[in-house]
N, C-alpha and C positions, 0 to 999 in steps of 0.2 A: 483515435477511438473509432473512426468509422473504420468499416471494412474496406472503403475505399477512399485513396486520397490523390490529388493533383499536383504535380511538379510541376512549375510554369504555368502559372491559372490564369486561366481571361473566364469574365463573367458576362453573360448575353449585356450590350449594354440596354441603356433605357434610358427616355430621355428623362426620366423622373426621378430613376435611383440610377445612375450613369454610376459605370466601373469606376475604380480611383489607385493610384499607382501610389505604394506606399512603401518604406525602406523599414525594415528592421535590424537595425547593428546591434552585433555581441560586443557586449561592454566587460572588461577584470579589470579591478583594481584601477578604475576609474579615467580607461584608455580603450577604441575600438580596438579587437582583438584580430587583429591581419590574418583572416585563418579561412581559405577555402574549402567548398566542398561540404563544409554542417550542415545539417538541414534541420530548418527553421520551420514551427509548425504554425499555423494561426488556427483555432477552432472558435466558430461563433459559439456563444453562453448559453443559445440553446442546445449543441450539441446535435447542429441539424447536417453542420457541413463543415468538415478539413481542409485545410487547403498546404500544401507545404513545396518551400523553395530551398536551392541550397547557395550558401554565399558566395560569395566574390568579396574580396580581402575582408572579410568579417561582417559584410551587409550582405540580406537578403531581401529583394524585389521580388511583391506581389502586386497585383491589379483585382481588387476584390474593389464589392459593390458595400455603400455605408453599411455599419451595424458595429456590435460590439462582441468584440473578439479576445481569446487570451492565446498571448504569444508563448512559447516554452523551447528549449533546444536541449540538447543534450549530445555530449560526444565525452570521448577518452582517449586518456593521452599514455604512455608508459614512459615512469620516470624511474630507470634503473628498474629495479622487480616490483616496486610499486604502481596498483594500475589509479593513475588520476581521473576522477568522475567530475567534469563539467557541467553544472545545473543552471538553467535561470529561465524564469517566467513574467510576465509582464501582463497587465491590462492594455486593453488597445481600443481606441473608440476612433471610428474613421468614419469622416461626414466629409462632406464635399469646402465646408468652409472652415475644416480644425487641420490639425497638426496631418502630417504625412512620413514625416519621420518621427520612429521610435526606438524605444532601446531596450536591451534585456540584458540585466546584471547579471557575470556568471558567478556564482560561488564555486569554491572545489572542495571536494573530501577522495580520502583512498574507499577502496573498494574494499569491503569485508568478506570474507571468507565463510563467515555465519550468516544465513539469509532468510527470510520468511517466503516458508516456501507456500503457502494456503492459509486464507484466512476465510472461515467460516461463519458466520455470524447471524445471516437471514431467514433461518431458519426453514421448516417447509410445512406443505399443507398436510393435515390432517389425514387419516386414511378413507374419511366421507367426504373429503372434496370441500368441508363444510367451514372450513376455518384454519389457523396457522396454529403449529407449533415451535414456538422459539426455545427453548432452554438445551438446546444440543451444540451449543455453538465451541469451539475447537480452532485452536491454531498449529500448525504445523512447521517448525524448523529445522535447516535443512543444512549440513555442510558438503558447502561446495565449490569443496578442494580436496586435492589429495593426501593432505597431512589430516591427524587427528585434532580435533580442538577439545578443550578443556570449558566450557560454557557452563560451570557452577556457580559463578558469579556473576551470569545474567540473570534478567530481570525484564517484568510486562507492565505495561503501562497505556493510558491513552493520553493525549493532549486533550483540552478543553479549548469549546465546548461542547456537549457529548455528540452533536449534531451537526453534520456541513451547514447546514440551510438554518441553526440556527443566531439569530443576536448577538456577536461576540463582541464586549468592551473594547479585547484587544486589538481590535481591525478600527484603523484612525485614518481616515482620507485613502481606504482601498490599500493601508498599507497594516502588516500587523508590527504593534509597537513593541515586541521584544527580538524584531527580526534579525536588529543590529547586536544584542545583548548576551550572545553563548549563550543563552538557556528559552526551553521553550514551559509552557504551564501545565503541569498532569494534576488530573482530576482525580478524586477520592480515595487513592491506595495503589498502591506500587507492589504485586507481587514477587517475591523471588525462591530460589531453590530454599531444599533442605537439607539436601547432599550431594557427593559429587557426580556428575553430570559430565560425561563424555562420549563425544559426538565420533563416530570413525568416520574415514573419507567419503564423500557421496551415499551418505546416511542420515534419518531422519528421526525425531522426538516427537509424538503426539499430545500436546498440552489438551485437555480440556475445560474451557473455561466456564461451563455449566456443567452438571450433570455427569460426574465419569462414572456413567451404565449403557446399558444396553438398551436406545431411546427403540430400536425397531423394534421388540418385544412388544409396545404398546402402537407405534405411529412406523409402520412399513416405509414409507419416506424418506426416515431420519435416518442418526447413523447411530453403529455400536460403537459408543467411546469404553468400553468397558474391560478391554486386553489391559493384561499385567505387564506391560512394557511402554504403558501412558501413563502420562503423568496428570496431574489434578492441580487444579485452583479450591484446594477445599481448606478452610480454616474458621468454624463457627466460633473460637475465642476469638477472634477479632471481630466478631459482630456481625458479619456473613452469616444469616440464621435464616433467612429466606428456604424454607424445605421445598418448593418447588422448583428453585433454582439450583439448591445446593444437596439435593438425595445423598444421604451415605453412597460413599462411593462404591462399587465394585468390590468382590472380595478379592477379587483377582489381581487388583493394584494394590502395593503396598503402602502401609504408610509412610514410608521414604520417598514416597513417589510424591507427595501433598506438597504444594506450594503454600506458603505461608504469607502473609499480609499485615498491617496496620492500616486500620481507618481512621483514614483525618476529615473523609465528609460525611454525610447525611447518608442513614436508609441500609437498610438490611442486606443487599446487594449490589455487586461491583454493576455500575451502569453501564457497561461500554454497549457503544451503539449497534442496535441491531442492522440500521439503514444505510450507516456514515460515520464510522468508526476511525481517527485520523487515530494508528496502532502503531507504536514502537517497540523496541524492544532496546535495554542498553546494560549497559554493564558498569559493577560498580558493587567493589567486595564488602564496601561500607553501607549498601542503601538502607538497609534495614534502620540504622541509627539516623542516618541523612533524612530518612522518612517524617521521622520521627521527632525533628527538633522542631520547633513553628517559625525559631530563624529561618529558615530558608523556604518560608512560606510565602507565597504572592497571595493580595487579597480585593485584585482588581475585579473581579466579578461579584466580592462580594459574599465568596465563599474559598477558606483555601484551597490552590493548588500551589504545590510542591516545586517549586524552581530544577528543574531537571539538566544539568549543562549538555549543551550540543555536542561536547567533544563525546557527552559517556554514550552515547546514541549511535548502536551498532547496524541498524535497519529499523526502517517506515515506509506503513504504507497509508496513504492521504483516500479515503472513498468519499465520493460524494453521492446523493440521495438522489435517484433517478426520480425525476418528474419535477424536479425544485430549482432547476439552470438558472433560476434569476437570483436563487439568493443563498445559492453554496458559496459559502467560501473557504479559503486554504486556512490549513492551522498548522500546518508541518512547512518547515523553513525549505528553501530550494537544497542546500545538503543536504535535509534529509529525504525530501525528496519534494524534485519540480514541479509533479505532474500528479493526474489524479484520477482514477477513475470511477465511472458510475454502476451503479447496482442495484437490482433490483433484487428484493425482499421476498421472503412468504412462498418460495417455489422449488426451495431447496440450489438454489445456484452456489457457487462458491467461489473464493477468488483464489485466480490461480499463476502462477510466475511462469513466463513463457521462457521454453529454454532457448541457449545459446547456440544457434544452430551451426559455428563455424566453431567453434572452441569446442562443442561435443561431439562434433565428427571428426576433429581433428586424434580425440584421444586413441590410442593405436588398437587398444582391447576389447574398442565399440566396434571394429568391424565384422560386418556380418549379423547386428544385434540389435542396430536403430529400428524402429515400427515407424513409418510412417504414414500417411494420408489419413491425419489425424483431425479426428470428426467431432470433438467433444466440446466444444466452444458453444458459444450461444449465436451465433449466426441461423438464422432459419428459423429461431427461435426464440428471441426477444426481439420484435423488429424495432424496436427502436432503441436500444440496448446493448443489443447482440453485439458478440466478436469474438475474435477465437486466437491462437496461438501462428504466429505469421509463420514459424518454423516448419509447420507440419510433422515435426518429428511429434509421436504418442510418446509422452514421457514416462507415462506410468506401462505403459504395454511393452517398454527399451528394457525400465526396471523390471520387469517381471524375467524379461530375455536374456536379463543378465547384464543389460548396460550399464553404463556409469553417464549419468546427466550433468550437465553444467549448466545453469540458468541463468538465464541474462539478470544485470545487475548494472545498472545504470541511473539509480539514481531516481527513476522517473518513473512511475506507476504509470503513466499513458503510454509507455515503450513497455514495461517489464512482466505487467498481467493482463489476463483476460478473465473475463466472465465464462466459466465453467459450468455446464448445466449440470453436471452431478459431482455430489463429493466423491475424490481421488478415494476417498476409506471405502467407499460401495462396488471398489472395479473389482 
């Protein structure tokens, strides 16, 4: 997450908070994983400082100063045309008089070919400067591979609870208690298609999840979700009746284009978080009825959510609430993803998937067509937030060129996006 991080860290010592040398081993299937070369990340919970090493037969050595840190790795492996995504994270508390060795379980999953390529959610300020406007919020998916995919029987959703930094039941001694159990808990309604829905290769579907108009017409800042080649979260018979959330959509989109839902919680409007939205997306020709039955409802919090199984979960992404390091925590399992990133609200920022910069230079029809010394990150401009895409390739300025993009996909929101200062839909 920062812009800058340490291979082989030494900390000034002090004789008051003196350095301390501590081991983190990758653990599968309940065995050190003999595997060189990963690297290993430790970032303290404030999010002030990274530190990263890389292992030696499956441990990695740091020498960092006491405080409380989360460990994360990530790597991939290719099994036949399958590519394997190694994930796993850990809490770390390192004091001069506790533990020194620790561990971080890896999970695996394959790597999908449908990916979230932009999640919008935090809306931006007002044309006076004087206040935010949030109801423009929009997600973007993207395939990225060179075959066509068939994605009519995906499906939007968030995990509970709607907040990183809020209370969650299911978080039991720093660990969440359905982590062992194939499924995670989604909150209020599970949208999905109405028709069929096909992706071509290195091409993209604009969802709008408030609002499919034209928000610039009134707030210059925002964006036009209003093109007849986006699609909609609009369905007021399922109780979505909210008119500032849910304006008749655009004449320009059809009504084929409308996602449709059932509400199993409370309130006129889909909540997903403006701040710290833990987003997936999965698949599942059945949800609609799966939705719909209260067997397969959890009621740990006291309110249903919908038992979602991990296998039908094609991509996630975990944000957490810039400014609240003490009391985000994860809601999305390490397959879906290990890592998380932070963001900031109210400014128009947007999250964005950094691309694959040796897989998309490799493709042979990009030559001559990548843009790079790509400036659009929030470096320079969230200082304490800020970051940008390590690749330097301009994604969207390749796209225009005529590239074809591949975006990294690993599993981990702290490896696969950045904080974007403008939405991709404004270039």
């Amino acid at each position: 997450m920062m812009a800058a991080a340490f291979l082989a860290v030494s900390c000034d010592p002090s004789s008051e908070n003196p350095p301390i040398e501590v081991q983190v081993s990758l653990m599968y299937e309940n065995a050190i994983m003999d595997k060189d070369g990963v690297t290993v990340t430790l970032m303290t919970t404030d999010n002030s400082a990274s530190y990263q090493a890389e292992t030696v037969a499956g441990v990695a050595t740091f020498t960092v100063i006491p405080g409380l840190y989360n460990a994360s790795a990530s790597f991939t492996e290719t099994d036949g045309t399958n590519r394997l995504l190694y994930n796993g994270s850990a809490a770390v508390t390192v004091s001069s008089a506790g533990e020194t060795a620790f561990t971080i379980n890896l999970t695996v999953s394959e790597s999908s070919q449908l990916v979230i390529k932009e999640l919008y959610t935090g809306g931006c300020q007002n044309d006076a400067g004087s206040g935010r406007y949030m109801h423009d919020s929009y997600v973007i998916l993207y395939n990225n591979g060179d075959s066509q995919l068939d994605i009519s029987d995906v499906a939007f959703a968030f995990v509970s609870p709607f907040n990183s930094n809020s209370t969650s039941k299911y978080m039991v001694d720093g660990v969440l208690s359905y982590a062992s159990q194939g499924w995670v808990p989604v909150g209020y309604a599970i949208w999905w298609f109405t028709s069929d829905v096909v992706l071509e290769p290195y091409s993209q579907i604009v969802v709008a999840i408030d609002g499919a108009i034209d928000h610039t017409l009134t707030y210059s800042n925002s964006v036009n979700l209003s093109d007849g080649s986006y699609y909609a979260m609009y369905d007021p018979e399922a109780g979505f009746t909210n008119a500032s959330r849910y304006p008749n959509p655009s004449d320009a989109i059809p009504s084929s284009h409308y996602l449709h839902t059932f509400l199993y919680g409370l309130g006129n409007a889909w909540p997903l978080s403006d701040s710290s939205p833990a987003f997936i997306i999965l698949e599942n020709a059945d949800i609609e009825a799966y939705s719909q039955d209260n067997t397969n409802y959890d009621n740990t919090e006291n309110t249903p959510n919908v038992r979602v199984l991990t296998d039908w979960i094609v991509d996630g992404l975990e944000v957490y609430r810039a400014g609240y390091e003490a009391n985000n925590n994860k809601r999305l399992t390490p397959e879906i993803d290990a890592g998380y990133i932070y963001y900031t609200t109210d400014v128009g920022y947007t999250l964005y998937r950094n691309v694959d910069k040796e897989a998309t230079e490799a493709l042979p029809e990009n030559e001559g067509l990548l843009v790079y010394n790509y400036s659009g990150g929030t470096v320079g401009v969230d200082e304490v937030y800020g970051n940008t895409d390590p690749s330097g390739i301009d994604a969207e300025a390749s796209i225009a060129a005529g590239a074809h993009i591949i975006y990294q996909d690993t599993n981990n929101s702290s490896n696969d996006f950045h904080q974007r200062a403008v939405s991709s839909l404004k270039n």
